[in-house]
N, C-alpha and C positions, 0 to 999 in steps of 0.2 A: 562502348570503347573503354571507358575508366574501369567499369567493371570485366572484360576482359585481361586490360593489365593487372589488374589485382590479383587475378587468377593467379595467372603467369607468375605473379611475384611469389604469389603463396607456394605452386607448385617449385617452383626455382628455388627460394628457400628451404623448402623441404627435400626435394630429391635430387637438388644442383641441377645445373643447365643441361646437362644429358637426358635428361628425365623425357624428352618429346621431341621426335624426331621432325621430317619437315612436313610429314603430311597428319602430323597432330598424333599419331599414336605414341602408345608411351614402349619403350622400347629400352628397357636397360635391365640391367641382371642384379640389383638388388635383392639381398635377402630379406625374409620379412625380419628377421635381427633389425637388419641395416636400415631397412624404411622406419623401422618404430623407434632408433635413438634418433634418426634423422627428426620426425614427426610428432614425436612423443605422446605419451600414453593416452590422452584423452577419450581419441574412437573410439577406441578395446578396452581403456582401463580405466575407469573414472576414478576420480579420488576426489577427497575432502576434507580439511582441516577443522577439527573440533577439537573442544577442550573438555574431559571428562576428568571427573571428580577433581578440578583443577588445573591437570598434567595434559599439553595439548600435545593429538596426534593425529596420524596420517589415518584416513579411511577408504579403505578399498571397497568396491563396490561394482554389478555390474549397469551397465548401462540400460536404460528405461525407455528412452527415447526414439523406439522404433517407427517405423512409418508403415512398415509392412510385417507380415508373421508366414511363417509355414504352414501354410493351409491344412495341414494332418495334423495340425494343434486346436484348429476349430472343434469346440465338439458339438457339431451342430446333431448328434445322437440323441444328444441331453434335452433338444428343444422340439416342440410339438410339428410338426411339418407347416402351419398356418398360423404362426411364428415370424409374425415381419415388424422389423425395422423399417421408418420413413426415413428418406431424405429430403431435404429441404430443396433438393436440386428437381425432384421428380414433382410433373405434373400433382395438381391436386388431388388428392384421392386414390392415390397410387400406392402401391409400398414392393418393396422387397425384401426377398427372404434374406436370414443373414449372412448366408453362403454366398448368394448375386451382390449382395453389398460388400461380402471383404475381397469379392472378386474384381466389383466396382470400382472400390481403392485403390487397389492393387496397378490397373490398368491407368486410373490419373496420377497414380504414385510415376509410372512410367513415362508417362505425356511429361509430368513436371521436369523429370531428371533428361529427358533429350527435347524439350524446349530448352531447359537452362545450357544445354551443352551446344546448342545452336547457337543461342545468343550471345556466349564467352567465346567461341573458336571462330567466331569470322569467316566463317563456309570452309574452313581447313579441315574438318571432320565428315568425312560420308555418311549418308544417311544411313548402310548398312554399318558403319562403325560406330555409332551411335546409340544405333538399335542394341549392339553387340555389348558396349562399355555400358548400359543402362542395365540390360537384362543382368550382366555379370553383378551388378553393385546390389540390384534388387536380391539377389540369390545367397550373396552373401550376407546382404543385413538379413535376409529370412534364418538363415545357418547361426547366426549368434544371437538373435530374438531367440530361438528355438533354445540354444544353451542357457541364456539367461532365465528363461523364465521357467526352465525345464530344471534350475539346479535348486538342488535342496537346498531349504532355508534353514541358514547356519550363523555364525558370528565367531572369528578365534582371532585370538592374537598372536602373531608371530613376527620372526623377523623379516627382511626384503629376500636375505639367500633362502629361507624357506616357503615364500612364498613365490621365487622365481622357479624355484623345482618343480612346485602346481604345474606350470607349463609345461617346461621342459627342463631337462637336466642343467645346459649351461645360458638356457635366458640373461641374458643382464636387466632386471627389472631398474637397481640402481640406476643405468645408465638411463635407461628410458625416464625414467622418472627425473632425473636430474636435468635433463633438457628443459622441462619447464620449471623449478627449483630454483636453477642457475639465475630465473630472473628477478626471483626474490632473496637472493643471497644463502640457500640455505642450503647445506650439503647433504646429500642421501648415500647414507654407507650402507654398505651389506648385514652393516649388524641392527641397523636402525630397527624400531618397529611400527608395525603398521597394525589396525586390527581389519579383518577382512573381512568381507561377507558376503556369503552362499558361493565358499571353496569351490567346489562344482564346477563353478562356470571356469576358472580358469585352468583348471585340467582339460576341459571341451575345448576350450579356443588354442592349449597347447596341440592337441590333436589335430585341430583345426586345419593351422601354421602349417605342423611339420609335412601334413597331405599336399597341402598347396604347392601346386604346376607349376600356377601363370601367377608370380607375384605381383603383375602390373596391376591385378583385380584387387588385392587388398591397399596400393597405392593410390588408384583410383578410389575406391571405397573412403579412406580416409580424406581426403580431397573436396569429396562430396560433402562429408560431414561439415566440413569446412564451408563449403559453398553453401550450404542449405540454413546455415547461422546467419550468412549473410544477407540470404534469403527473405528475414525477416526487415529488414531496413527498407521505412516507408518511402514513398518517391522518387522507387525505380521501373525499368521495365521488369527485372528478376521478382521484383516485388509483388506484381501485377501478374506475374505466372503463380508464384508463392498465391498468392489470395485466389486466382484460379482454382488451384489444385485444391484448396481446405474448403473452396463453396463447394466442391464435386467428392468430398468424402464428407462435409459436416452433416450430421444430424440433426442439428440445429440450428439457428439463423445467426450462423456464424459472416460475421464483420456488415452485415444489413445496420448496424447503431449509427455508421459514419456517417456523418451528418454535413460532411464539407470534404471537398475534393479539392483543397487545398493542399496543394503539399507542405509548404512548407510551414502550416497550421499541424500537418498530419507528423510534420518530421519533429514536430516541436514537443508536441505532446508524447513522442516516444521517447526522446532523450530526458522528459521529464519522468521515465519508470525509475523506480528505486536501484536496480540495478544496469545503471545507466548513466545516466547526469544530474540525478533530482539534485545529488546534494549540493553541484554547483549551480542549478539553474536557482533554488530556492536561498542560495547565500548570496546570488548577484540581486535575487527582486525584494530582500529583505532589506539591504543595502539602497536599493534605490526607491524603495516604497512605505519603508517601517523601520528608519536607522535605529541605533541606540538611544538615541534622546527620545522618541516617541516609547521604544521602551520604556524607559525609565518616568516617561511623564503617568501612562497607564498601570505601570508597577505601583505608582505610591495611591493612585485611586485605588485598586485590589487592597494596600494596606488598609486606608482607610474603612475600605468596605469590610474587610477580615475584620477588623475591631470590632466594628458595628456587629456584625456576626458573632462574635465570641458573647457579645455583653445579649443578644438573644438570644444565644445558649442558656448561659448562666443565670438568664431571670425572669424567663418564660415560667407560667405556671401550668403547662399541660404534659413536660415532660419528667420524669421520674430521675433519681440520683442517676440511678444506674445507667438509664438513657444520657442523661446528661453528662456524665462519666464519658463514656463513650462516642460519642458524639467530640466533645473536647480532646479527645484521644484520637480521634481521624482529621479533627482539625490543624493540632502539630504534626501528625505526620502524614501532611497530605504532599504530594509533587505539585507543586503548578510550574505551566510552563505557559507566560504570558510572551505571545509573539511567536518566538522559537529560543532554541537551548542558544546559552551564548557562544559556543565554542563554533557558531557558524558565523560569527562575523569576524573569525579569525584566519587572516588571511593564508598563512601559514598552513594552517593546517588542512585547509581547502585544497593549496596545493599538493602535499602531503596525499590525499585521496586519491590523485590523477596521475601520479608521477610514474605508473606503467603505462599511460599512456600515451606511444610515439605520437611525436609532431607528424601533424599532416601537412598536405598545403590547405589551405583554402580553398581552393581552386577544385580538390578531389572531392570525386562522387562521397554521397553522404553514407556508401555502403561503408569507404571504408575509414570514416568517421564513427560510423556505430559499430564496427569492426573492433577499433582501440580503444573504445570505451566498456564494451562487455570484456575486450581480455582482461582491461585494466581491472576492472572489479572483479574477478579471477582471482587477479594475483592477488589482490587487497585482504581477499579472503583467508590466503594464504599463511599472512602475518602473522595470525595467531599461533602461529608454530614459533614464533621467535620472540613473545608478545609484544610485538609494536603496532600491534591491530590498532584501530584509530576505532573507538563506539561511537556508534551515529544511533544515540540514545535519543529517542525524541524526534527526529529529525521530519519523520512522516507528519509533524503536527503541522509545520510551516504554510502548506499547499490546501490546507482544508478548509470547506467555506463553511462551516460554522462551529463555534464555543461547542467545549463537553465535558462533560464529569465522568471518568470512570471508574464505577465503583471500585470494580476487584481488583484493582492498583491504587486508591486513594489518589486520585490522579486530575487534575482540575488543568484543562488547556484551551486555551482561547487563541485561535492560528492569526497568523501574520495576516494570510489572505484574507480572514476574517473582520481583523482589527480596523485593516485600510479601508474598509465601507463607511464607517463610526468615526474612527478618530481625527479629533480637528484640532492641530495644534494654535498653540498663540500668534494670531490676537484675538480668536475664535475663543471665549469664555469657557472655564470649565466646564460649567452648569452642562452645558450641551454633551459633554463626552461623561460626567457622569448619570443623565439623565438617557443615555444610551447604554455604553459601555457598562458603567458603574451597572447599574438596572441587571443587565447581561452575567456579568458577573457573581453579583446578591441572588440571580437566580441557580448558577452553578452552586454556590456554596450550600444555598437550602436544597438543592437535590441530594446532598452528600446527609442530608440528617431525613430524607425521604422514609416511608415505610420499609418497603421493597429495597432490595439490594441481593447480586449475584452473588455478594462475598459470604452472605449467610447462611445460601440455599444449604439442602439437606438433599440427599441421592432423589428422593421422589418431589421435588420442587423446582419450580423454574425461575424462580429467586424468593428468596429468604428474605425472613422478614427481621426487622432490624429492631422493629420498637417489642417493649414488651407491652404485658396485656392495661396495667394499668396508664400506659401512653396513649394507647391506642384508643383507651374509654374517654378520655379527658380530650382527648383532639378533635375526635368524632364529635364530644361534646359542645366543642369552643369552637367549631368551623362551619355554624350551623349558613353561612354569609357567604359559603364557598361551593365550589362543585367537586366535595371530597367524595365520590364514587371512588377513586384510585384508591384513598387510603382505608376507606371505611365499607367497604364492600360486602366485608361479611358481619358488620353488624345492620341493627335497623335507623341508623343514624345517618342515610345516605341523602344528600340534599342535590342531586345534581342536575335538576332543573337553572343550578346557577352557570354562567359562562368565563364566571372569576375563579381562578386554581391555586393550589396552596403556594406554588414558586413565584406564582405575577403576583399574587397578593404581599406574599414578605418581600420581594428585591426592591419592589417600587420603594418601600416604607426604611430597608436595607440603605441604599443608595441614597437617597434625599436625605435623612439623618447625617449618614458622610460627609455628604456636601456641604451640609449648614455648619458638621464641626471641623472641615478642611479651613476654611478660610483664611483662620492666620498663618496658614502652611504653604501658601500661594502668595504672587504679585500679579502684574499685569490688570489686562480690563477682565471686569467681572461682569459687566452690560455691555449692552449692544444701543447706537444711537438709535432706538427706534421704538415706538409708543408700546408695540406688541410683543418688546422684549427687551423691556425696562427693565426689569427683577429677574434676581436668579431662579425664582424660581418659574416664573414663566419659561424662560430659558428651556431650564431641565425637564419641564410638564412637556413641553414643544419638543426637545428631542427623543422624550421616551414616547410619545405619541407616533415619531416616524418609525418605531418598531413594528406597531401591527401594523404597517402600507403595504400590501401587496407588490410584488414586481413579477413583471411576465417573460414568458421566453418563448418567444416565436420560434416556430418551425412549421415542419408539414402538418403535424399537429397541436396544437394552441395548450399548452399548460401554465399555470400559475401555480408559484412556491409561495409560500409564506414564509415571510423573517422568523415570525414566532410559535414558527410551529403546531399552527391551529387552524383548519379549514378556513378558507376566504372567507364563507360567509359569514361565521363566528367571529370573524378581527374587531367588527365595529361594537357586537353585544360585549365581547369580552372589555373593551378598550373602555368601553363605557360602564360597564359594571365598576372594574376599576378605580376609575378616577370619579364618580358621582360616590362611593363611598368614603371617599378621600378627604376627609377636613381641610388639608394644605390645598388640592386641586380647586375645590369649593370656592375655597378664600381666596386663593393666586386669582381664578377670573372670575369673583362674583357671580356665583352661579345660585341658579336656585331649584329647589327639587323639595324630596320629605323620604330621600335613601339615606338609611343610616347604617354604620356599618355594625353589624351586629356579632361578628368574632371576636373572641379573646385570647388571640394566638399571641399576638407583640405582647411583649413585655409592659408596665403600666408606663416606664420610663421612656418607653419609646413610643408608648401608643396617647397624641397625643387627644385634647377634651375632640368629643365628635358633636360636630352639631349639625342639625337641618336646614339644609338649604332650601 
């Protein structure tokens, strides 16, 4: 029902109320002129705002997004006759050739389009009319796949009058084009320019046009395009024909991942696509899960820890001037983005994202809720023609469940969703979030002075290497306590029989260092009333220990992730190798052993006497 009116509204907007007479046929004498200022350009003419070599412009282009092709475009010549393609729809063991398979398509591409026309018209459409309006739209998108992909590839710039000539002598592209324009305020003159690509096609669709009979097929056709966007909107019945039709053309185990047949679990996770709602869904859970004060509490432990970091750059004795040069040169000019970028807890400008997007009610189907929310980010797009584009710089960091370092942008981000596992504010003691966090962190920053790195690779390498040779000899030398296979691979200096890595071994030593010189930088409690978490550093030993815990995730099939990124069964060797060469771990719980640590990575300032437990 609600997706019916929608239709209606869509088709009424566009063609005015005449557009469909009482037994659902469309029935009016529109020119295709008149349909495409009514409709505007998107079917036939996609465009896109980009900004080159600074100066932003309009780009023409033809459309990609076929469902169907003109079978004389196959060139099944080309392929051996015993030449098959599987589908995932067909019994095991089966296959077809690719000519039965784009014939296959073709026949659910039709099922899709008169189910969907069943389900909008309320039995107001005959079955032979159906058949008729479906075959007709199939025939035309086969006619401009055929153009599009048949036109040479080209790229020119010219102005709107001379590329409305491409079609036909007196086109109004401006006009067309101005229909959708008008809703980002920006005007499209005749003299504007646009830069176009693969001309071709729209001389083909000018010819196209002027042959065309029965204009109701390319008003139809547009309509469709319309319908089949909305198509995508989870937790409908259209929806449920849409994922029909893509398991009876996919070649792959297309939408088999859905793991819950919840809709509105399913509606949820679509509005969170980037071009959709992430950036409000992730500025409302950043708000109610990871304010600005929890920023700010983890921002000044990253300070602390970046110090600590700076001072085992600068007095480490296995790295080289140059290295250490360098090294301190990607540490100022690194990006971190703790949490998310601040400009999402700005209310203002949240709205600012959405403001092409009409009010709905509440009450209306979710199609056409995810309807106003893709046109919105359309037009958003748009902006940049005017620059009041809004960057949503960073914005993908918010939603990700674990810290990263990337290299080939110096780029250090630790997500919101990430943070809220870890972070415990007051009256919960430091120690604990920098005995996590902090730890999390100190591991981030020593990945950025790592061997390996993408930023250095060379055309025959899959990342580049960052230390030079005399780094390389001195670390391999001094990490005999570690399991440097990564770093020391292609020397004979390889030890890794150990389960302790160069990153767990410096953050733990990173972070704790912090902690002990945070102190006057803090108020609040710093203990906990309780025997086994008397001392901060108990505290901090306790919360960096709940790193390597395993957590599980049930489904049909049983997996387990690691926090720390190291096979399950390695957690407990690694966790222990760790902390038994630990002098502070030793001393915090009286332990006793005869592991000593035998690397001389820390600096002597930080590395403090080791003794045997």
């Amino acid at each position: 029902k609600h997706l019916g009116s929608l239709c209606v509204k869509s088709w009424t907007t566009i063609f005015g109320t005449m557009a469909c007479n009482t037994n659902g046929q469309t029935n009016f004498n529109l020119s295709y002129v008149e349909i495409l200022k009514r409709s505007g350009p998107r079917s036939l003419f996609p465009y896109s705002a980009e900004v080159k070599d600074g100066v932003p412009i309009i780009v023409m282009s033809p459309p990609t997004n076929f469902e169907v092709y003109d079978q004389d475009d196959y060139d099944y010549h080309e392929y051996p006759d015993d030449m098959d393609t599987e589908g995932d729809n067909n019994n095991e063991g089966t296959t077809m050739s690719l000519k039965d398979f784009a014939q296959k398509s073709e026949k659910s591409y039709k099922t899709f389009i008169t189910e969907t026309i069943k389900l909008v018209s309320n039995g107001s459409v005959t079955e032979n009319q159906t058949n008729e309006i479906a075959n007709n739209i199939i025939s035309f998108e086969k006619n401009l796949s055929k153009l599009a992909f048949g036109a040479k590839k080209s790229t020119e710039n010219m102005t709107i009058t001379q590329l409305s000539k491409k079609i036909s002598d007196k086109f109004p592209m401006a006009e067309v084009l101005q229909k959708d324009f008008t809703v980002v305020g920006i005007t499209i003159e005749n003299n504007t320019n646009v830069t176009v690509k693969d001309v071709e096609y729209y001389n083909g669709v000018g010819t196209l046009l002027e042959t065309m009979k029965n204009t109701n097929i390319l008003a139809n056709y547009i309509l469709w395009t319309y319908v089949k966007r909305m198509a995508e909107a989870e937790g409908t019945l259209l929806h449920k024909i849409y994922l029909e039709y893509k398991r009876n053309t996919s070649i792959s185990e297309y939408d088999k991942s859905k793991s819950t047949d919840d809709k509105q679990l399913q509606c949820l996770y679509q509005l969170l696509q980037s071009d959709v709602m992430y950036t409000a869904g992730a500025s409302y859970y950043i708000k109610a899960k990871f304010n600005g004060t929890s920023k700010s509490e983890v921002t000044k432990i990253f300070k602390f820890i970046s110090s600590e970091f700076r001072t085992f750059i600068e007095n480490n004795t296995w790295m080289s001037k140059n290295i250490k040069k360098a090294a301190i040169e990607r540490l100022n000019n690194m990006t971190e983005v703790i949490g998310y970028p601040d400009w999402m807890m700005e209310d203002d400008t949240i709205d600012f994202m959405y403001k092409y997007a009409s009010n709905v009610s509440e009450n209306a189907s979710f199609v056409e809720h995810y309807h106003q929310l893709k046109e919105n980010d359309h037009f958003q797009k748009l902006l940049v023609l005017n620059y009041c584009y809004k960057d949503k710089t960073n914005e993908d960091v918010v939603l990700r469940s674990n810290a990263y370092y990337l290299d080939r942008l110096d780029m250090l981000a630790y997500p919101a969703a990430s943070l809220v596992t870890h972070y415990r504010p007051q009256p919960i003691p430091r120690a604990l979030n920098f005995g996590t966090i902090g730890v999390i962190l100190g591991k981030l920053l020593t990945a950025s002075v790592d061997r390996f790195h993408a930023k250095y690779k060379t055309s025959n390498q899959s990342y580049g290497d960052f230390w030079d040779n005399s780094t390389k000899a001195k670390f391999c030398n001094y990490s005999k306590c570690l399991n440097n296979t990564k770093q020391c691979w292609d020397t004979r200096d390889v030890h890794n029989s150990s389960y302790q890595h160069f990153l767990g071994y410096t953050s733990i030593r990173l972070s704790h260092e912090a902690l002990k010189k945070s102190k006057d930088n803090y108020t609040g409690a710093s203990l906990l009333p309780d025997e086994k978490l008397n001392s901060e550093d108990k505290i901090f030993f306790t919360g960096y220990g709940s790193l390597y815990c395993p957590y599980s995730i049930h489904n049909s099939t049983k997996k387990v992730e690691a926090r720390y990124y190291i096979q399950e069964q390695d957690l407990p060797k690694s966790l222990n190798e760790v902390v038994s060469k630990y002098k502070e771990f030793n001393s915090t719980f009286n332990c006793s052993g005869d592991l000593t640590d035998t690397c001389n990575l820390i600096p002597p300032q930080l590395k403090r006497d080791v003794i045997t437990c």
